[in-house]
C-alpha positions as CSV (number, residue, x, y, z in Angstrom):
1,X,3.2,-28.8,-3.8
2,X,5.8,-27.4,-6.0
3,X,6.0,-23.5,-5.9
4,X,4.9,-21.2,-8.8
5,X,7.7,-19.7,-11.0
6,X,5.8,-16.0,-10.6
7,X,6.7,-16.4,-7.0
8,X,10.2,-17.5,-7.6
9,X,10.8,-14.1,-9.8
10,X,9.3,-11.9,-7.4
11,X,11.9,-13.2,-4.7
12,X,14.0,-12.8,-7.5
13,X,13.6,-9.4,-8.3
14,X,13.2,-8.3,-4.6
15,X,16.8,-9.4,-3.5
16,X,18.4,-8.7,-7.4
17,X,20.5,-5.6,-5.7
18,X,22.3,-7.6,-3.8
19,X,24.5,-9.3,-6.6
20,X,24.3,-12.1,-9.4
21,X,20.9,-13.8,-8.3
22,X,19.8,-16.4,-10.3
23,X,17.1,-19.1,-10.0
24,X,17.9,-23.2,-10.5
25,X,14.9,-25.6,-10.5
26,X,15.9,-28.4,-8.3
27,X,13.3,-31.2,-7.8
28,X,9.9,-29.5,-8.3
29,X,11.4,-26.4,-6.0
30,X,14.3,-23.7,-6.0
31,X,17.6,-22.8,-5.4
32,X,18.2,-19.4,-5.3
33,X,21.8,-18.4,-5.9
34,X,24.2,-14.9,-4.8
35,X,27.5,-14.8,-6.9
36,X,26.9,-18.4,-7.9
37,X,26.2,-19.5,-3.7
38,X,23.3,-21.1,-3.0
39,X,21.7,-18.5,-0.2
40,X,18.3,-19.4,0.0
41,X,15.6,-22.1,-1.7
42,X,11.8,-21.8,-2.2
43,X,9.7,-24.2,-1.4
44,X,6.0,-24.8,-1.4
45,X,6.2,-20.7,-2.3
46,X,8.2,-20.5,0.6
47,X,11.3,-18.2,0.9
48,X,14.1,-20.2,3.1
49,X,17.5,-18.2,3.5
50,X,20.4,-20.4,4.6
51,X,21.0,-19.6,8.4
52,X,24.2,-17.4,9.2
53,X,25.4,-15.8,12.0
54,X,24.9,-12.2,10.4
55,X,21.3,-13.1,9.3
56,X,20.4,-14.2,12.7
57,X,22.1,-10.7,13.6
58,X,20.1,-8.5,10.8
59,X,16.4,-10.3,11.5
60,X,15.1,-9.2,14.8
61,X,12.8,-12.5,15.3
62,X,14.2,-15.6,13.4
63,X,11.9,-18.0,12.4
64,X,13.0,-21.0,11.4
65,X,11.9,-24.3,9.9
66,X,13.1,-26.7,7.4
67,X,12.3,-26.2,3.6
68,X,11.7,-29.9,2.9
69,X,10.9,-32.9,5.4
70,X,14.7,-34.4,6.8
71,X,16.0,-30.7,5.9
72,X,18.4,-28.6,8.7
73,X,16.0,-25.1,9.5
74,X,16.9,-22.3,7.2
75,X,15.7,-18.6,7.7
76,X,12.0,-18.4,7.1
77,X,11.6,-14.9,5.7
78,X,7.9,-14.5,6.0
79,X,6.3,-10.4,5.8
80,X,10.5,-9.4,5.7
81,X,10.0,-10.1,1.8
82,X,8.1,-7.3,1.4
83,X,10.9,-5.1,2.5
84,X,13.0,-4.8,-1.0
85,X,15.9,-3.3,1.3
86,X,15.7,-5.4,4.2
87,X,15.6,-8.8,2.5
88,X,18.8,-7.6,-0.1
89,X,20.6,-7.0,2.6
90,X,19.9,-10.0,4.5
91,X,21.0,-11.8,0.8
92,X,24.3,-10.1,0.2
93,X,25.3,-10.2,4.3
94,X,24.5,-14.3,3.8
95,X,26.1,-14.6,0.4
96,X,29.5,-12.6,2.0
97,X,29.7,-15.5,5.0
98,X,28.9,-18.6,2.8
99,X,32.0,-20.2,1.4
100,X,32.6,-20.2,-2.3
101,X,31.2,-23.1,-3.8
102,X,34.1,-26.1,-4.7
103,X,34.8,-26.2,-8.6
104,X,33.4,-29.2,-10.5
105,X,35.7,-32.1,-11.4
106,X,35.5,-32.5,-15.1
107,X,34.2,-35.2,-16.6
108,X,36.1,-38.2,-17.3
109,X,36.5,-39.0,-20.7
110,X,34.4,-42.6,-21.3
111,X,37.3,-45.2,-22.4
112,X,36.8,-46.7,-26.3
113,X,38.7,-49.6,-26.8
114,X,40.2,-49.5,-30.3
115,X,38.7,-52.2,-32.4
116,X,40.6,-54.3,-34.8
């Protein structure tokens, strides 16, 4: 079940404090991006934070559990996304301990052979 975009914006707007967020639709779900990081997807109007050591320090009872079938557990931030502070926090701590993501290679130019 692919989640609804009204439930996208309200993670959105709860964690928008805690720097550049943006929203990318990735495969019928989302990736939810801090200063151009990926910290978190919804899924199946799921919230999923990627799992840190300072998130696990900042929520008192992790829950955890994959996003998608075959997927490593993220965060499950259940009743915490409620809590506008709590949950910006939790954002900008995880977006501080992810690395930066690896510049794009440009495209290669496509090869035309000169005709005669």
């Amino acid at each position: 079940m692919a989640s609804d975009s009204s439930f996208v914006d309200f993670v959105c707007e709860q964690v928008s404090d805690a720097g550049d967020v943006t929203a990318r639709k990735m495969f019928g779900e989302y990736a939810i991006y801090c200063d151009g990081k990926v910290v978190g997807l919804v899924c199946d109007n799921q919230f999923f934070v990627k799992p840190t050591a300072s998130g696990r320090a900042l929520l008192a009872a992790v829950a955890e559990a994959p996003p998608y079938p075959g997927a490593k557990p993220y965060f499950l931030i259940g009743d915490q996304l409620e809590d506008r502070a709590f949950v910006t926090e939790l954002i900008r701590q995880t977006a501080l301990e992810l690395p930066a993501p690896k510049p794009k290679k440009p495209k290669a130019k496509k090869f035309k052979p000169e005709r005669a």
